[in-house]
N, C-alpha and C positions, 0 to 999 in steps of 0.2 A: 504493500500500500504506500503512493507516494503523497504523506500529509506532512503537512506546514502548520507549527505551533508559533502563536507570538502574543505575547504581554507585554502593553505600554503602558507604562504611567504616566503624566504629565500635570501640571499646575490648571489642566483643562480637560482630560480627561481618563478614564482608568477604562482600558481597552482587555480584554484576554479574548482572542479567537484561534480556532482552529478548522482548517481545511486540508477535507484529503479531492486528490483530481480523481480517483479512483472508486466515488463513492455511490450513489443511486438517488442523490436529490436529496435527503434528510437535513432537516433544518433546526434549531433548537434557537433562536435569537430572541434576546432580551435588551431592549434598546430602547433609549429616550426617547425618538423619532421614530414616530411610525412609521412616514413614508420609506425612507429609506431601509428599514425592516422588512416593507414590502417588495420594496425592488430586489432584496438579498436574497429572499426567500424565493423570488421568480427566478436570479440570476443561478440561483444553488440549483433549482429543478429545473430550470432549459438548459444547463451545463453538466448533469448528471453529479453534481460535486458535494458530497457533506459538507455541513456549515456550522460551528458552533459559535456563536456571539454573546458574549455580556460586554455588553457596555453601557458607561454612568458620564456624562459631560455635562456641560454648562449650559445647560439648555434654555436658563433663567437670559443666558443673554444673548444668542440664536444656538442653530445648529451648525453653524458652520464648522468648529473644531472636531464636535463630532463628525459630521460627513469626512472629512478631510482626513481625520486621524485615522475612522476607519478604512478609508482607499488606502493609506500608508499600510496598514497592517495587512489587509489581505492581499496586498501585493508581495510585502515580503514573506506570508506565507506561502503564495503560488510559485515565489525563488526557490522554498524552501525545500517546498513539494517537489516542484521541477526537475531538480538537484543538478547533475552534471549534464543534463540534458540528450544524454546518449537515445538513440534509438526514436521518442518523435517525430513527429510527424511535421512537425516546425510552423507549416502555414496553414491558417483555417480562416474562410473565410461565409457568410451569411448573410443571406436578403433572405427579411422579416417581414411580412407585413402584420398589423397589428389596427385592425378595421379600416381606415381611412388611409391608415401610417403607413409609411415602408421605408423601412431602414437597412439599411448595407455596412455590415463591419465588416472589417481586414483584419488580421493578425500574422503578427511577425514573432515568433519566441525569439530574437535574434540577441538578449541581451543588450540591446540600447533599449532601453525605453523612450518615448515620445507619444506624443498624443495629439491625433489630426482629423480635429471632428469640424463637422460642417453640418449643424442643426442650425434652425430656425424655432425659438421658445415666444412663441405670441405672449404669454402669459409670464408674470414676475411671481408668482405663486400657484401651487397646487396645494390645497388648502392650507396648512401652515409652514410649509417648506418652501423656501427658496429656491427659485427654478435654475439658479445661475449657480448653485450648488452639485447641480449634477457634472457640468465640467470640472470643478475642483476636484470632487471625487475621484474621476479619473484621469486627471492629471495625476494627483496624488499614487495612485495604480499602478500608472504605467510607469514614474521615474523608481518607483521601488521594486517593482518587479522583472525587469527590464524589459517588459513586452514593446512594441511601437502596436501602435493601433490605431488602425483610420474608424472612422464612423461615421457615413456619410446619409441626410434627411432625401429622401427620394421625392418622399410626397407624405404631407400629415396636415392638421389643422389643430385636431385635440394635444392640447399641453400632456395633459396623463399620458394618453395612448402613444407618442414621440416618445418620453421619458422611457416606457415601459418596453416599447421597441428596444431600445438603447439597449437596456439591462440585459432582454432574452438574445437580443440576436448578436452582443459581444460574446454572451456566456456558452452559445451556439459554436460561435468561432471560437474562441479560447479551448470549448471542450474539443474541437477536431484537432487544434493546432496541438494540444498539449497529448494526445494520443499517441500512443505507442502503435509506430510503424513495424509489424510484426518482421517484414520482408530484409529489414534494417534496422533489425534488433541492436543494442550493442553498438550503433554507430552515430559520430556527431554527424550530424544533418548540414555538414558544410563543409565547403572544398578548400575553407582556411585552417580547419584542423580545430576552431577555437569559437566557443559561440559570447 
């Protein structure tokens, strides 16, 4: 089983999560922000991925630390998980649609992380979350995990349904990308030798 353990503490928030890429969707999240509880639990089962969350933040003054601190953590769980990267399948990519929405991720496991999204959020709120918080999060993500990741809005309207897109059709790609290429077991997925 390839799982990633991580505990952060901070003057803003007290994180402890764990993710295996190898698991069947199970979720256990306990979280200040519901929204974003939502999107983990969709991201955990459209990616096949266990998920376990406690997390306690400042929520008295937004959510931002949280959102943020969580994308920190489960990125460098998914390093953890990852490990030396042998064998993978390295690229995965997914077009989602999501009623009106259609959204298209790319992934790269290449060890750079970067994050190259091109949404359109109509809305500055989805009930009490910040809609400009879902880039942070995975900004947060990709520089800790080195994944790069495109994510690009095809066509949507609904603020929810875009968000939600996002969530399932990264966690779509991430789960192909992070698969074990059986054919090329044992081997790094790169002609540099080094990912």
């Amino acid at each position: 089983m390839r799982i990633g353990k991580i505990e952060r503490r901070t003057n803003e928030t007290d994180i402890s999560l764990t993710l295996s890429l190898d698991g069947s969707g199970i979720v256990d999240i306990k979280t200040d922000c519901g929204f974003l509880g939502h999107m983990l639990t969709l991201f955990a089962a459209h990616g096949g991925f266990d998920l376990t969350l406690r997390c306690t933040g400042d929520a008295k003054v937004d959510y931002h630390h949280t959102v943020e601190d969580v994308g920190i953590c489960l990125g460098r769980a998914f390093a953890q998980a990852i490990g030396d990267k042998k064998g993978i399948t390295r690229y995965g990519d997914r077009l989602l649609p999501m009623d009106e929405t259609l959204i298209l991720s790319a992934v790269d496991i290449s060890g750079r992380g970067g994050l190259f999204m091109d949404i359109e959020l109509t809305k500055e709120k989805v009930g009490d979350f910040d809609t400009e918080l879902v880039e942070e999060f995975f900004i947060a993500f990709t520089r800790n995990s080195g994944v790069t990741l495109h994510v690009k809005q095809m066509s949507g309207k609904n603020t929810h349904h875009i968000i939600e897109g996002i969530f399932k059709s990264v966690a779509r790609a991430l789960s192909a990308a992070s698969r074990i290429d059986e054919a090329n077991a044992g081997i790094l997925p790169s002609t540099k030798g080094v990912l």
